[in-house]
C-alpha positions as CSV (number, residue, x, y, z in Angstrom):
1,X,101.5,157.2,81.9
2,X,101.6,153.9,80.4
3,X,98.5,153.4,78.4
4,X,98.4,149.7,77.3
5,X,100.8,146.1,78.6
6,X,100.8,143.6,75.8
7,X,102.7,140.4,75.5
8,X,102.7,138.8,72.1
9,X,104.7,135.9,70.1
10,X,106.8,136.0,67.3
11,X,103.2,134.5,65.0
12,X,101.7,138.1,66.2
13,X,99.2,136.5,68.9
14,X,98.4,138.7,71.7
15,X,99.1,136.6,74.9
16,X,98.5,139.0,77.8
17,X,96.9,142.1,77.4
18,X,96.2,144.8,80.4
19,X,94.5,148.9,79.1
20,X,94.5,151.2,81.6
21,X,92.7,153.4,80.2
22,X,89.2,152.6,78.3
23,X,89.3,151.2,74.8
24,X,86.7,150.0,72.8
25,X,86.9,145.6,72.1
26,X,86.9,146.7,68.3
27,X,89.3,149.4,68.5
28,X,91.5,147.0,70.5
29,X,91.9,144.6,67.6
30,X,92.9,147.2,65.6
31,X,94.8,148.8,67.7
32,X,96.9,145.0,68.8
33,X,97.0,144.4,65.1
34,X,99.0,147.7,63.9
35,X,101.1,148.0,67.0
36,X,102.2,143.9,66.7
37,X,102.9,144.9,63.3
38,X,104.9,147.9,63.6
39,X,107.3,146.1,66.4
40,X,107.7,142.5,64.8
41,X,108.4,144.1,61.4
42,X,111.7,146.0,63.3
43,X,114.8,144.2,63.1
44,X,117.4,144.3,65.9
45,X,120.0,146.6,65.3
46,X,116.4,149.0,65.1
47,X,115.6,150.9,68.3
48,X,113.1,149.6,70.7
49,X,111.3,153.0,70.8
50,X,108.8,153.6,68.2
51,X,106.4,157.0,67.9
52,X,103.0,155.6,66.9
53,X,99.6,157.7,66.3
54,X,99.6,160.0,69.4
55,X,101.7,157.8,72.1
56,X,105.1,156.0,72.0
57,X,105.6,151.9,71.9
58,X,108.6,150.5,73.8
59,X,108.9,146.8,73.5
60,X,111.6,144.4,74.5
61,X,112.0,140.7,72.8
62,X,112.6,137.7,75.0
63,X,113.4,134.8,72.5
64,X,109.8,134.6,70.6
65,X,108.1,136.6,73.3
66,X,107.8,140.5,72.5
67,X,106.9,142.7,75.5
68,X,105.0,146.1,74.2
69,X,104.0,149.0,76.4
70,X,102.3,151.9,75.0
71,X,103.2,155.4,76.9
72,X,102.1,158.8,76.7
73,X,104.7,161.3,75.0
74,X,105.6,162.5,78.6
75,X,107.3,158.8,79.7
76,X,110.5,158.3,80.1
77,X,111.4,155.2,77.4
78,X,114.5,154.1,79.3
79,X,112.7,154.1,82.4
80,X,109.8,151.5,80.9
81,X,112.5,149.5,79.0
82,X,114.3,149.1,82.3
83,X,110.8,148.2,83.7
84,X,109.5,145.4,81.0
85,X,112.9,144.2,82.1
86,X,112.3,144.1,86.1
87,X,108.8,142.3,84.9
88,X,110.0,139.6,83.3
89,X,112.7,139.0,85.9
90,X,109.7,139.0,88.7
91,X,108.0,136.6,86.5
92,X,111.0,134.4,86.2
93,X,112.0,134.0,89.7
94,X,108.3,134.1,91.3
95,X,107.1,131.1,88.8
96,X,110.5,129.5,88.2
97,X,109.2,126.6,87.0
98,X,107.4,127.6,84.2
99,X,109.0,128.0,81.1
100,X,108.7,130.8,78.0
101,X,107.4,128.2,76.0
102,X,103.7,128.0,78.6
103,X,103.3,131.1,78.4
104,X,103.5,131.9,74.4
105,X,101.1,128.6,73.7
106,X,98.8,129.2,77.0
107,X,95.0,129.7,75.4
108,X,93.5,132.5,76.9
109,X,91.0,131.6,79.4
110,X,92.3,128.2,80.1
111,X,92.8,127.8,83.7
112,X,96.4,126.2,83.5
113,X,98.2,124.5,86.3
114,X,101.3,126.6,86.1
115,X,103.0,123.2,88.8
């Protein structure tokens, strides 16, 4: 079950975030903070699986855009990489005029004209 959807840039700023299950707004900071760290730190020859605390991260890096999803120990990693990939293809094709570069400087809670 996937726990947490994060999308963050290569400075380590959460640009999308989705829980699915109920997290406290502190524990969230924390909890962005360590797992940002743990994947940026990674270099690429490293697998993009990673056992953290009591679920698994499985992230994916499009140019400076990292993708994270947190998953319970049950969840299939290949399945969820294959996904984060199918997710950024949707987004490509569905808004294909906006470019990487709107979404990993968009402001949070700016209402942006994506045309």
């Amino acid at each position: 079950m996937i726990k947490f959807f994060l999308m963050v840039n290569k400075q380590g700023q959460t640009r999308l975030s989705k829980y699915y299950e109920h997290v406290d707004i502190n524990k969230r900071t924390i909890l962005e903070t360590e797992v940002i760290k743990s994947c940026l730190s990674r270099s690429s020859e490293q697998c993009s699986f990673v056992e953290y605390k009591d679920f698994k991260l499985i992230y994916r890096q499009y140019a400076a855009l990292f993708i994270v999803v947190g998953v319970n120990d049950t969840e299939n990693e290949m399945a969820i990489y294959e996904f984060i990939h199918n997710f950024v293809e949707v987004l490509d094709e569905y808004f294909s005029r906006v470019t990487f570069w709107l979404i990993l400087y968009c402001e949070r809670g700016k209402n942006t004209s994506w045309g």
